[in-house]
C-alpha positions as CSV (number, residue, x, y, z in Angstrom):
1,X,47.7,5.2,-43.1
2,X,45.4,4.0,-40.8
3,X,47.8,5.5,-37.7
4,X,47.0,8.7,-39.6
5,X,43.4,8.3,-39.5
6,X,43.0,7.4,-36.3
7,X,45.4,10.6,-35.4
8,X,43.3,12.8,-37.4
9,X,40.3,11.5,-35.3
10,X,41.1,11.6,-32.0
11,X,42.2,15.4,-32.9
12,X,39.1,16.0,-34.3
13,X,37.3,14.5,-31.7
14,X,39.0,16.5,-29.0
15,X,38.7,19.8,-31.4
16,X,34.9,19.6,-30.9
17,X,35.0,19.1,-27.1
18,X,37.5,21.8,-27.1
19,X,34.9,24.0,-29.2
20,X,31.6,23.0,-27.5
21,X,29.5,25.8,-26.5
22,X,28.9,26.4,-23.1
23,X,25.0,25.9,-22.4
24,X,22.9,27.8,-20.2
25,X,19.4,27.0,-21.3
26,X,16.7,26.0,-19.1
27,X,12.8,25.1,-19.5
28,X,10.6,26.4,-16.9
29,X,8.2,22.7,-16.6
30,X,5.4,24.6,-14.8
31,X,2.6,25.8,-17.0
32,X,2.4,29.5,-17.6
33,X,0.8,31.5,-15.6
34,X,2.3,30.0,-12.4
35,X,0.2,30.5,-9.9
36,X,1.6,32.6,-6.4
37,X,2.5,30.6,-3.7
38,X,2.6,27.4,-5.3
39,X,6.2,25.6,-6.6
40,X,7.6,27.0,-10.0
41,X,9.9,24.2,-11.6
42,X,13.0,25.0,-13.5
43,X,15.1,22.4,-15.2
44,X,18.4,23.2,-17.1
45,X,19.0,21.6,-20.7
46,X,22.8,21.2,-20.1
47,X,24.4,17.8,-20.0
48,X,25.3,17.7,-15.9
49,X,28.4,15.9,-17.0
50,X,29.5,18.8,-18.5
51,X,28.9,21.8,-15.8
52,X,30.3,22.2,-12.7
53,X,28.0,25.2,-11.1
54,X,24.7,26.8,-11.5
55,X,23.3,29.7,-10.4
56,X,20.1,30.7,-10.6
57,X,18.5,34.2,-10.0
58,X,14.3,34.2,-9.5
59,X,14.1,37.6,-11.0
60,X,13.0,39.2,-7.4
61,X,16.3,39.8,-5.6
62,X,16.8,35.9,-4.5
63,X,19.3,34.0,-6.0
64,X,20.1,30.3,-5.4
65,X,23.7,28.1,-6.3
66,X,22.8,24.4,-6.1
67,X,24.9,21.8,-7.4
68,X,22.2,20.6,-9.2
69,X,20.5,21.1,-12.9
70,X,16.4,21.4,-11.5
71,X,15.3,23.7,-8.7
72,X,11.5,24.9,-7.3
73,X,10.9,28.3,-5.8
74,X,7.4,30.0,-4.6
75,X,6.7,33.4,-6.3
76,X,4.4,35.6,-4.0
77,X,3.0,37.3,-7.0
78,X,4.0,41.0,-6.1
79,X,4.6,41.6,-10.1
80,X,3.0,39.6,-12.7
81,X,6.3,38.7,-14.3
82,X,9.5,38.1,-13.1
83,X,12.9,38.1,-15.4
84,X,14.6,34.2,-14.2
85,X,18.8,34.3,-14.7
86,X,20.3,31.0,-15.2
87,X,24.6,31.1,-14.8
88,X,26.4,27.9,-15.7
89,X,30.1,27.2,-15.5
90,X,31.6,24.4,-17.5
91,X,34.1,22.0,-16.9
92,X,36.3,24.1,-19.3
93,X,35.9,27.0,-16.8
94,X,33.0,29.2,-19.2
95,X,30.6,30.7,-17.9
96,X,27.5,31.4,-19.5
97,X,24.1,32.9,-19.0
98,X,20.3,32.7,-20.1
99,X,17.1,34.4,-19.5
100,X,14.0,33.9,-19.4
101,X,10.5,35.8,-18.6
102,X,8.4,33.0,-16.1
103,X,4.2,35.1,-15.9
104,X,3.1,34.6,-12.6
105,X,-0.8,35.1,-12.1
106,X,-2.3,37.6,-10.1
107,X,-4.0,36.1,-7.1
108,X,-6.4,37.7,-4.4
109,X,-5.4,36.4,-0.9
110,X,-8.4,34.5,1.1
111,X,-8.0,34.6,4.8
112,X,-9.2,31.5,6.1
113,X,-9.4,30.1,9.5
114,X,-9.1,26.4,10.2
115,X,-11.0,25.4,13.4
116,X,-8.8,22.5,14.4
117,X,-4.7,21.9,14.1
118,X,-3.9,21.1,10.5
119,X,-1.7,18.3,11.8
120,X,-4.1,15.3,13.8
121,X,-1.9,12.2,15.1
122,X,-3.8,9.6,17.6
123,X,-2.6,7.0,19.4
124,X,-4.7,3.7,19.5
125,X,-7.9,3.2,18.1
126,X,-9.4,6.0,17.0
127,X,-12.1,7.1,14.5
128,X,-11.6,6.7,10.9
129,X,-13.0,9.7,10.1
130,X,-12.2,13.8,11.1
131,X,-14.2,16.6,9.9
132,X,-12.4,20.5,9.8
133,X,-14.3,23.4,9.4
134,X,-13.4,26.2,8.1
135,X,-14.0,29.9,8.0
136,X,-13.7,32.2,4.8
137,X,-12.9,36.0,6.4
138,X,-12.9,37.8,3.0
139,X,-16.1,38.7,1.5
140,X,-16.9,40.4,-1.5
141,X,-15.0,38.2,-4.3
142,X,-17.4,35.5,-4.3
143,X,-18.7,32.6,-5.2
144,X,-15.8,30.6,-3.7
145,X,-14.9,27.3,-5.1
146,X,-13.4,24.8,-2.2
147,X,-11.1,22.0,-4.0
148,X,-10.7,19.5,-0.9
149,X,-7.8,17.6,-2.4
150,X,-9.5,14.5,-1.9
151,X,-10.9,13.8,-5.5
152,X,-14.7,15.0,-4.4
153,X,-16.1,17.0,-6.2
154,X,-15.5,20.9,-5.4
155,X,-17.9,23.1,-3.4
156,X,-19.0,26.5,-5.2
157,X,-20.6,29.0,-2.9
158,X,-20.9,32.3,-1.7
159,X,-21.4,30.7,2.0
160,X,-18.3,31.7,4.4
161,X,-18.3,28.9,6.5
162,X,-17.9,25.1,5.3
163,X,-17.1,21.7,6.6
164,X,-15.8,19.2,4.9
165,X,-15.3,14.7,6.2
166,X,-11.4,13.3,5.6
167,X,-10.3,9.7,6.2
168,X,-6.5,8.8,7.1
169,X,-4.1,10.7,4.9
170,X,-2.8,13.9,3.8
171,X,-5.2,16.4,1.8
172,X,-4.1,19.6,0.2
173,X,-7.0,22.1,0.1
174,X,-7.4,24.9,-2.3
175,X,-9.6,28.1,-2.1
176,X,-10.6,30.1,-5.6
177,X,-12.4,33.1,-5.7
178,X,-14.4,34.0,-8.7
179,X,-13.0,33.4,-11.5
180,X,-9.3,33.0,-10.5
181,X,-7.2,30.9,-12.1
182,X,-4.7,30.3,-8.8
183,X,-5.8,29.6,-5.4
184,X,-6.1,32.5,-2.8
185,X,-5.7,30.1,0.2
186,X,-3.9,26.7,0.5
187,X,-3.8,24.6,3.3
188,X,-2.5,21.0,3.6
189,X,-4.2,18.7,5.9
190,X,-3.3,15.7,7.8
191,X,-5.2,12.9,9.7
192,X,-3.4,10.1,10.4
193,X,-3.7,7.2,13.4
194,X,-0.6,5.1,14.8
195,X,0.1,1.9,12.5
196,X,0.5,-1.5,14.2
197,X,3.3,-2.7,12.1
198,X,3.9,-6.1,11.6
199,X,5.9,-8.6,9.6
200,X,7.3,-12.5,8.7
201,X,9.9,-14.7,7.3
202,X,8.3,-16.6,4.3
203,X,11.0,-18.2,2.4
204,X,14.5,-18.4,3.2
205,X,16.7,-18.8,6.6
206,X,16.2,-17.0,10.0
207,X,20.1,-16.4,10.3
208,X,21.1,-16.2,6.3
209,X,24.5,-16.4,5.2
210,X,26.7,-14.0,2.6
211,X,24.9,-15.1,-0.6
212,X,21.5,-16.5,0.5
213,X,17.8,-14.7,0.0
214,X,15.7,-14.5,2.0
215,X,12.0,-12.8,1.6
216,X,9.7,-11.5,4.0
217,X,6.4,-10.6,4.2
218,X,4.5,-7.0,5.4
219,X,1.5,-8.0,7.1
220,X,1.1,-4.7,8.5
221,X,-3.2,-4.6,8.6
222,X,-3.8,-0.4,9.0
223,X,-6.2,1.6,7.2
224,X,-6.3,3.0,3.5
225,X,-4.6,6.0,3.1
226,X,-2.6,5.9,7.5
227,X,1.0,4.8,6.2
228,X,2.7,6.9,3.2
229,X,5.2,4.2,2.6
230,X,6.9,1.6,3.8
231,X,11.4,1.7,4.6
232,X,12.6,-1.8,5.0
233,X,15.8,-1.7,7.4
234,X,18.2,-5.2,6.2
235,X,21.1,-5.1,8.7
236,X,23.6,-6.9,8.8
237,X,26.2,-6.1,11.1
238,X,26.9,-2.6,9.4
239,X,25.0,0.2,11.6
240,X,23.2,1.3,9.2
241,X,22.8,-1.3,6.8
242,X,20.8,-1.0,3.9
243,X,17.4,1.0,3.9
244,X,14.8,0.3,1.1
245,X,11.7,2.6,0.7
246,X,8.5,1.1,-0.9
247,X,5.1,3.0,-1.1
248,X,3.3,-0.9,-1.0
249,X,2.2,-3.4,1.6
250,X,4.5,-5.9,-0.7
251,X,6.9,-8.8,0.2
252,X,10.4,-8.3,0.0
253,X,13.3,-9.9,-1.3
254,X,16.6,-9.5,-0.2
255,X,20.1,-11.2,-1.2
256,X,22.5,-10.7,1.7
257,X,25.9,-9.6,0.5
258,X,29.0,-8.9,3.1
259,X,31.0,-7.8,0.8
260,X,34.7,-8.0,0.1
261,X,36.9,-8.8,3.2
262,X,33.3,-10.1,5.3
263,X,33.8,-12.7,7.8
264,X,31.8,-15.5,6.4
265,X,31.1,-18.6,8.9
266,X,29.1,-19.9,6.5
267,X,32.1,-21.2,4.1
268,X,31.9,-24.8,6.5
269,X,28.4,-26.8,6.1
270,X,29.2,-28.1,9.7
271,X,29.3,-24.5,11.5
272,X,26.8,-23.1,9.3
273,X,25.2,-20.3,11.7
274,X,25.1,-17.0,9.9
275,X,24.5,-13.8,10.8
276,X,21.6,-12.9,12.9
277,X,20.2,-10.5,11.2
278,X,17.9,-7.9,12.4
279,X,14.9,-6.4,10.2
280,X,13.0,-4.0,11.1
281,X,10.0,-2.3,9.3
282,X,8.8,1.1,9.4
283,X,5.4,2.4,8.3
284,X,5.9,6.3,7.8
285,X,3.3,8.5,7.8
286,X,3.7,12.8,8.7
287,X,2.5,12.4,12.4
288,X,6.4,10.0,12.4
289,X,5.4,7.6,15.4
290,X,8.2,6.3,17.3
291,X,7.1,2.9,17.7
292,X,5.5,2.5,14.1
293,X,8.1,-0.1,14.0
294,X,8.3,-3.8,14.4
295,X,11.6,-6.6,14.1
């Protein structure tokens, strides 16, 4: 009897898999209307175990296969809607299909003129402090609000020229005119100065062995808002070793492991040597130094 019942299960079991339906849904994350030129994210609802290929069509004449179940894509806002296809194929082979209507809002185009490369890397010591200025070339669709992207508080004017003070980092600024609802000029901005990177052994060996922890310290002294993140380098005889990103000036710990089949010299107390082992920290920023770097 209870052969039977587990018979009868597995059959039913398998009979629903056999029977699921294919699924081609997808939300669109962004808020409604998008705004043109900025990223619309699309995410589809199926389980990714279950699909093997998606294809999605952005409803003006692009279309994109990605193995993946999100995608992003920039509308230019040449209609106000646009008709968004998703095609999924299944591991059964199915293929199915959903549509949806994404609104895109209409947004006049500022022209806007930046007096200085958007992009600023300095070597050495430099000022901690750059201010752009910029010039608004369309008139007429005023007053103009200017979101720096720096969490000050905006500028709303009809004036055409404006200047606005950045310290280290990257700034994304936004230009409305009156009464839009979407930006009519965006412009990211970067500032950034070389990092002196730095960094120390606190607790562990110099040369650790297969098993032993070691932790070190970033004592990396740059200014708020220079360095992005942080990617920790741990090798260990393997070329490229293992790479950990961190957006913190934290300490690290980090448990060497050679794996199975790794020479260990450390197996004897008498010839315990290890590995020398050879760290290196990188402090990444978008100007990418080559010697932002230290061992």
């Amino acid at each position: 009897m209870k052969k039977a019942l587990l018979l009868l299960a597995v059959t039913w079991l398998f009979t629903l898999q056999a029977h699921a339906q294919c699924d081609s849904t997808f939300t669109i994350v962004t808020p409604q209307p998008a705004c043109a030129q900025e990223f619309v994210v699309f995410e589809a609802n199926a389980d990714p175990a279950t699909v093997t290929a998606y294809a999605w069509n952005f409803g003006n004449g692009l279309a994109s296969q990605r193995a993946v179940d999100s995608t992003r894509y920039p509308y230019n806002a040449v209609a106000t809607s646009y008709s968004v296809t998703l095609t999924v194929t299944d591991t059964s082979g199915r293929r199915c299909t959903t549509t949806q209507t994404l609104n895109v809002a209409y947004t006049p185009q500022l022209a806007v003129t930046v007096d200085t490369a958007t992009l600023l890397c300095y070597f050495g010591p430099q000022p901690t402090q750059f201010t752009w200025n910029f010039t608004l070339n369309t008139t007429g669709l005023g007053p103009y609000t200017w979101d720096w992207g720096d969490g000050s508080p905006p500028t709303v004017s009809n004036t055409l020229t404006q200047s606005h003070t950045y310290g280290y980092g990257t700034y994304l600024v936004r230009v409305f005119a009156n009464n839009a609802t979407c930006p009519g000029f965006v412009q990211p901005l970067s500032f950034y100065t070389e990092p002196q990177v730095n960094l120390s052994t606190i607790a562990g060996q110099t040369n650790p062995c297969d098993g032993d922890t070691i932790i070190v310290a970033n004592i990396t002294n740059s200014p708020a808002g220079n360095i992005d993140y942080y990617e920790w380098h741990m090798d260990f005889g393997n070329p490229t070793g293992d790479i950990i990103r961190v957006l913190t000036r934290d300490s690290i710990r980090y448990a060497y492991d050679l794996g199975a089949g790794g020479i260990n010299p450390c197996l004897n107390p008498q010839t315990r040597f290890g590995f020398p082992k050879n760290i290196r920290l990188f402090a990444i920023n978008a100007c990418q130094f080559p010697n932002s770097s230290n061992s």
